[in-house]
C-alpha positions, 0 to 999 in steps of 0.5 A: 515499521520504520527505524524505531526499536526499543530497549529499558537503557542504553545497555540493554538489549532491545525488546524485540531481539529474540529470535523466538520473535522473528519474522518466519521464512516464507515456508511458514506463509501456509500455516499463517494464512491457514490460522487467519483463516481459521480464525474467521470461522463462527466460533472459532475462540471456542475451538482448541487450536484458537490460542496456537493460531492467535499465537502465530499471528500476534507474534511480533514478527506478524504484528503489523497494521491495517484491516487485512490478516497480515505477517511478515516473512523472510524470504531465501535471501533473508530479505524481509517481505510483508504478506497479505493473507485473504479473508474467508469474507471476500467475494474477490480475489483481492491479492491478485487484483491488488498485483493487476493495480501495482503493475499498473502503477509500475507501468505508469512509472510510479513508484512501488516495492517489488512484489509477488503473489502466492497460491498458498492453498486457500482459494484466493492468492496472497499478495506480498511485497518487499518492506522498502523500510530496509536496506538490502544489508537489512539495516532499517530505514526511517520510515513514517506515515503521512498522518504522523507527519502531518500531526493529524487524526485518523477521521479528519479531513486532509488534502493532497496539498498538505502532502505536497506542501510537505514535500516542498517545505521538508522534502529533500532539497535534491528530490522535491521536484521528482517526488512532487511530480511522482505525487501528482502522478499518484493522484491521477492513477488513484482516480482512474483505478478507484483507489479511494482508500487513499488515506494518511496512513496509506502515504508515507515518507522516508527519511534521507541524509537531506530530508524526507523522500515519498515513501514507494506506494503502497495498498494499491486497490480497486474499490467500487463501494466508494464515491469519493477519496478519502484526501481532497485532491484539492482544498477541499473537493474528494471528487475523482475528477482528473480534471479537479486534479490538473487544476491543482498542477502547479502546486506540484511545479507542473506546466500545463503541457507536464501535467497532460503528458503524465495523464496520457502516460498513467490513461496509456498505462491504465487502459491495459488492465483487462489484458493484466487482469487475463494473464493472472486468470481471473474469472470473467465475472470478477474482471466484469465487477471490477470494470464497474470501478474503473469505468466510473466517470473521472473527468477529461 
């Protein structure tokens, strides 16, 4: 990820520019997600086709973090994109549900890549987005996690604040203000969605002429088995509560009266999600388990 490549000197070619090595167009999407599958089945290391799919999925141009099978792929354009293969263990359409909540956050006006969802031939729909780390001639943009950054662990304790902090010290002098508001905003989507696996390494940053900009949001997902946040949207307090997050407003350069107005706006925005969750067919009984997750009580 980001603008890092590797090379043993300076006249050496980098390690990974191999075109055997690269991300495959989208027409090979269907037999990645057929090996991840694969993969999955009891006993699949014993099967004589286990080394080709291992092969095809840990190729560099596949390698990429985070618990779900992942690959990357070019699309017609040569545009290089990230696809999120589903597991043989969901008991939802996760890929769809993961587009409901990013169309969501778009209508909330945050900030997110552009994305599509593919019927590839597995029961469930893969979820791609495009890599917002480069640029639309493909040169790369320096992107870093919100754990690097901020020099932590995965495991410890973190807060909303400390990125906001960030942004107000080391953020583009010309974008801290919107990036602050944007941030705030997030917060309060990520309550009433139920995105609570909003952990350091599902923030990031991208580097700009002047500073570090707030990376488009990303892993965007409803989650009903989780009571609290991984960042505390205060010091210290990881409860939902909207009203625990307009008690922190002025860390982010926001009036009472900006503050309200981007609530009304993201509850405006989050009250269609049943109507989203129609148009992309999903069962009743999903729309109804999922409704367990957006009803939870997250203050007024």
């Amino acid at each position: 990820m980001g603008a890092l490549r590797f090379r043993r000197d300076a006249a050496s070619p980098f390690l990974d520019n191999d075109h055997h090595l690269a991300a495959p167009p989208v027409a090979s999407l269907r037999e990645l997600e057929a090996a991840s599958l694969a993969l999955e089945a009891p006993d699949a290391d014993e099967l004589p086709e286990f080394r080709q799919w291992l092969t095809a999925l840990l190729a560099p141009g596949s390698s990429l973090g985070g618990t779900r099978p992942k690959a990357n792929f070019t699309d017609p354009d040569g545009a290089l994109w990230i696809a999120k293969f589903p597991s043989r263990e969901d008991r939802r359409d996760i890929g769809t549900w993961e587009m409901v909540v990013h169309q969501l956050a778009q209508a909330a006006g945050i900030n997110v890549p552009d994305t599509q969802l593919l019927r590839l031939g597995g029961r469930h729909r893969t979820f791609a987005s495009r890599r917002f780390d480069r640029l639309a001639n493909g040169k790369r943009r320096f992107f870093v996690s919100a754990l690097t950054l901020l020099n932590r662990q995965d495991g410890e304790n973190a807060s909303y604040l400390e990125l906001a902090e960030f942004l107000s010290t080391r953020g583009s002098p010309a974008h801290k203000d919107a990036d602050l508001r944007e941030l705030w905003t997030r917060i309060v989507f990520n309550i009433l969605v139920s995105n609570r696996d909003d952990h350091l390494r599902n923030h990031g940053f991208i580097l700009s002429a002047d500073g570090w900009r707030l990376a488009p949001a990303y892993d965007l997902n409803p989650n009903n088995e989780r009571t609290h946040h991984q960042l505390a949207i205060d010091a210290t307090d990881p409860t939902p509560d909207v009203t625990l997050a307009f008690a922190t407003a002025e860390f982010y350069g926001l009036s009472a009266t900006q503050a309200d107005e981007i609530v009304r706006r993201v509850q405006t925005a989050f009250s269609e999600w049943r109507t989203i969750a129609g148009k992309h067919r999903l069962p009743r009984a999903e729309i109804e388990l999922v409704a367990q997750a957006f009803s939870s009580p997250v203050g007024t």
